[in-house]
C-alpha distance (Angstrom), angle and dihedral (degrees) to the residues before:
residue distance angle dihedral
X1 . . .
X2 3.51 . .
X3 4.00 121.2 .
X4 4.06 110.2 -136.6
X5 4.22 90.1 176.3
X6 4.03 92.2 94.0
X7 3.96 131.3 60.2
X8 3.79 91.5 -90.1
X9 3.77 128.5 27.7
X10 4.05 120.1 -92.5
X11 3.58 118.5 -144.6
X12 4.01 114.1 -156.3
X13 3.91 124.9 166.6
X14 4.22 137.9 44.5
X15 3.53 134.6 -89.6
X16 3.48 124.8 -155.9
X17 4.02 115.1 -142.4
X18 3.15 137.1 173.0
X19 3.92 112.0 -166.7
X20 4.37 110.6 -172.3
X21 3.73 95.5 -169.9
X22 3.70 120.0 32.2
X23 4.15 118.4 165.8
X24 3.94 127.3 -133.1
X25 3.33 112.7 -177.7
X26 3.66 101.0 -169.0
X27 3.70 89.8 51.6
X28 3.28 107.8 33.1
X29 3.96 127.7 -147.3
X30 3.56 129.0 81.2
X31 3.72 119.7 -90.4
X32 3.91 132.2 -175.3
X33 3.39 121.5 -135.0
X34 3.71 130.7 -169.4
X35 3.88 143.1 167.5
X36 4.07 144.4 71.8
X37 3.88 127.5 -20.4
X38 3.56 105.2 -153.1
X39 3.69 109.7 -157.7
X40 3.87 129.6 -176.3
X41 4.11 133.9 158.3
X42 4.01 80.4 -91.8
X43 3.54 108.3 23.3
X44 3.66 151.4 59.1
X45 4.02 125.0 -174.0
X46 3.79 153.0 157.2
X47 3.32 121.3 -162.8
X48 3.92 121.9 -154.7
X49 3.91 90.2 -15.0
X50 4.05 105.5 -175.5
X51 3.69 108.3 -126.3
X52 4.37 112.1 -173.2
X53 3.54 115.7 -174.5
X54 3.91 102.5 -148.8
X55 3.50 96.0 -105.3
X56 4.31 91.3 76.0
X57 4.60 92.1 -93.9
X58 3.96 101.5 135.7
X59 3.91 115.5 -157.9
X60 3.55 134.5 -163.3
X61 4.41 114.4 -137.2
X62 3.35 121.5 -178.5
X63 3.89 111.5 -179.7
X64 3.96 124.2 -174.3
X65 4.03 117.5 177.6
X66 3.80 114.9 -175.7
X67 3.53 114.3 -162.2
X68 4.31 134.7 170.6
X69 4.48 103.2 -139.0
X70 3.67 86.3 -27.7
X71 4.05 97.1 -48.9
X72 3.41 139.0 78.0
X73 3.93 88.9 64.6
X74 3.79 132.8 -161.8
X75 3.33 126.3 161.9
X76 3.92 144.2 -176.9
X77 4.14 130.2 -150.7
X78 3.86 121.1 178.1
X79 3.84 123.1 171.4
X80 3.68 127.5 177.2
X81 3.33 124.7 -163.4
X82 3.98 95.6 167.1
X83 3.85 93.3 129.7
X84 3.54 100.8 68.6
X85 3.55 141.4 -14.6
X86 4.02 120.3 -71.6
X87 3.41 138.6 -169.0
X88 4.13 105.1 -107.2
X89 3.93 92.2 168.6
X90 4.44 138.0 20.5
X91 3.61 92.6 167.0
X92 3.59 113.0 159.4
X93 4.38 125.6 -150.4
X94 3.70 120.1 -74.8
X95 3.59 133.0 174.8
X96 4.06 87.6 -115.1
X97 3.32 109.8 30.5
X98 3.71 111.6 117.3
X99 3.93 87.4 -151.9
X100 4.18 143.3 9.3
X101 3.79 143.2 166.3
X102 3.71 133.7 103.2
X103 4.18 109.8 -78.0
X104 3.58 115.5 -164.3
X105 3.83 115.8 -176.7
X106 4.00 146.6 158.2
X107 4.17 117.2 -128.4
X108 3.30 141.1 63.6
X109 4.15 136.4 -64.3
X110 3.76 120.3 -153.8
X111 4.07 123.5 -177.9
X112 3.94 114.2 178.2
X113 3.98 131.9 170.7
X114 3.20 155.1 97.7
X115 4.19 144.3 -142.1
X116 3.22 93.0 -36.0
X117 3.90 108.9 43.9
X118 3.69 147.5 -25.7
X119 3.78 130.3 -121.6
X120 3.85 122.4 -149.0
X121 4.08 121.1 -169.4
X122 3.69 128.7 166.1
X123 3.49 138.5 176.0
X124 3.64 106.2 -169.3
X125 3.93 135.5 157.0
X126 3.99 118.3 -154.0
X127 3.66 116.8 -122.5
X128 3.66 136.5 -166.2
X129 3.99 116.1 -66.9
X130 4.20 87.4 46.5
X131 3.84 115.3 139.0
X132 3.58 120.2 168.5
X133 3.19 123.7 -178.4
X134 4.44 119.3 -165.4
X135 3.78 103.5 -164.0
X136 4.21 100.7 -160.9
X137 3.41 91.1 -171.0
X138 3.63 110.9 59.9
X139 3.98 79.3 71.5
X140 3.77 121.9 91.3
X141 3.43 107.7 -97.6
X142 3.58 135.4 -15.4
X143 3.89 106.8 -60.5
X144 4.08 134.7 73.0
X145 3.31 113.0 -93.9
X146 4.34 107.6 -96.2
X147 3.69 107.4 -98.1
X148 4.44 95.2 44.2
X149 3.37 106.3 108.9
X150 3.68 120.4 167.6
X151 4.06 109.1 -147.7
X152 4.10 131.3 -179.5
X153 3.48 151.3 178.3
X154 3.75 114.5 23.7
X155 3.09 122.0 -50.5
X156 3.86 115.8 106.1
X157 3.34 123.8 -105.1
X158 4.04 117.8 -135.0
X159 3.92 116.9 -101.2
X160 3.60 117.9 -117.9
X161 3.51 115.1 -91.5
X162 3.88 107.3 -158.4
X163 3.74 118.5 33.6
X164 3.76 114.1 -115.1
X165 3.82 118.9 -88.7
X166 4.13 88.7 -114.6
X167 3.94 89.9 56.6
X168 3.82 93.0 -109.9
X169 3.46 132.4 138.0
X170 3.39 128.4 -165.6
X171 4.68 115.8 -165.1
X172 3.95 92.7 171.1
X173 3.84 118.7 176.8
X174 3.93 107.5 171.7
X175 4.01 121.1 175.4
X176 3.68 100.7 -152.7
X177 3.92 102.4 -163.8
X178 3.84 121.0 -156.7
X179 3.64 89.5 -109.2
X180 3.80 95.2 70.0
X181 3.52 122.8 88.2
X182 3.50 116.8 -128.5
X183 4.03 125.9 -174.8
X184 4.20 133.1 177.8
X185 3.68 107.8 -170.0
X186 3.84 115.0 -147.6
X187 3.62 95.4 -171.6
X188 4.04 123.3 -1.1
X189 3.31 95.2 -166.9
């Protein structure tokens, strides 16, 4: 129910959804999501939401947004995907799209922030079905963009020491398993 006594509206209560087809552009591929929307004056949540990914990869998503009268946001998004491989990413070619392919993977995602900037981490493992595909030339020029850096074996690489000037920050650790396909295109034409 939502209380309309106060300046601004205050939600209170759950709904249970289940959504079959949900969208995400940057990722591509529909998912289904389903569970319970937590709602209070302060608050919105699900807790162990089920997301599927059409191809039979269940998720776990557990969302928590913090907000003061609808400002002041922060916000919290975790999914796990450590018990069997999921698609992340069915994105098909385009002239300027830095990246495509289909990525499935085992792990866990986690995006947290608020006003001021976000914070993306992974730890994620490649499984069998990935195809990435790194078109170089749908960037300007010749060269990777400053900041790419392509790292292996073990050694550690150092942590960032200023956060970027867009607030973003990127703690990536990708297990790229010789199963996975893995292309960078010089020239597609």
């Amino acid at each position: 129910d939502v209380d309309f006594s106060g300046k601004r509206p205050l939600p209170r209560g759950q709904l249970t959804f289940a959504a079959p087809l949900v969208e995400v552009e940057a990722t591509g591929g529909p998912l289904g999501v389903e569970g319970v929307l937590s709602l209070t004056p302060d608050y919105i949540g699900l807790d162990h939401a089920t997301v599927t990914d059409g191809l039979g990869g269940i998720a776990y998503l557990n969302l928590s947004v913090l907000h003061t009268d609808f400002a002041e946001w922060n916000y919290d998004v975790d999914l796990d995907f450590s018990e069997g491989p999921f698609r992340l990413m069915d994105l098909g070619p385009a002239p300027d799209r830095l990246f495509h392919g289909v990525v499935k993977a085992t792990g866990g995602l986690n995006l947290f922030g608020d006003g001021h900037g976000v914070v993306i981490e992974s730890e994620l493992k490649s499984e069998s079905g990935t195809a990435f595909v790194l078109p170089l030339d749908a960037l300007e020029g010749a060269e990777l963009p400053s900041g790419i850096r392509f790292v292996g074996g073990r050694s550690e690489s150092a942590a960032p020491k200023q956060r970027s000037p867009f607030g973003v920050t990127l703690n990536l650790e990708v297990d790229v398993t010789p199963d996975a396909d893995l292309a960078i295109v010089l020239d597609s034409q």
